[in-house]
C-alpha positions, 0 to 999 in steps of 0.5 A: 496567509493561511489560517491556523484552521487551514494548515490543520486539513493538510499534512505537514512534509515532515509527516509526509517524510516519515509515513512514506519511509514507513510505507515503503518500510512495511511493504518491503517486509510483505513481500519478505514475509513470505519467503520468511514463511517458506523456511519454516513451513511446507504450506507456503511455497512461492515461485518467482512468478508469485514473487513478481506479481505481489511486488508490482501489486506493491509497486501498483498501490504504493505508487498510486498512494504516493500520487494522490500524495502529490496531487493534494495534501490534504488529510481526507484526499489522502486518506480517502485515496489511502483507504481505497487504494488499500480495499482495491489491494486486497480485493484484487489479491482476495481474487487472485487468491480464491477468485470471488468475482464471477466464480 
């Protein structure tokens, strides 16, 4: 039986629930967000292509977010995963963007 110190270092799957719903939530209004932009200014404009490749960086990273959820519940392994995940997101988008590596 596990001790209350053990419990403590995992997530509880009511937690789980609701931060998935949350995280999906919040990429699906990223990928909103641009064409929201695009009505009010002539500086963003996305084609489909642009469209495309962000939602499968989404799909990409919330996918990977959602493995490391079921490989352990541990609070640091997610997290960890979560936070390198995240930096691979915006490093990748920060190249696609203004091409930082190898200029």
């Amino acid at each position: 039986m596990p001790s209350e110190a053990g419990t403590a270092r995992h997530f509880p799957e009511p937690t789980i629930a609701k931060t998935r719903r949350v995280l999906w939530s919040l990429a699906a209004l990223m990928l909103l967000a641009p064409a929201v932009a695009m009505l009010f200014t002539a500086e963003v404009r996305w084609d489909a292509a642009d469209f495309l490749l962000f939602a499968a960086m989404l799909l990409v990273a919330g996918g990977l977010v959602e493995l490391a959820v079921r490989i352990s519940r541990h609070r640091v392994f997610v997290l960890g995963a979560m936070l390198i995940v995240g930096l691979a997101f915006l490093l990748f988008w920060a190249e696609l963007a203004v091409g930082l590596i190898g200029g």
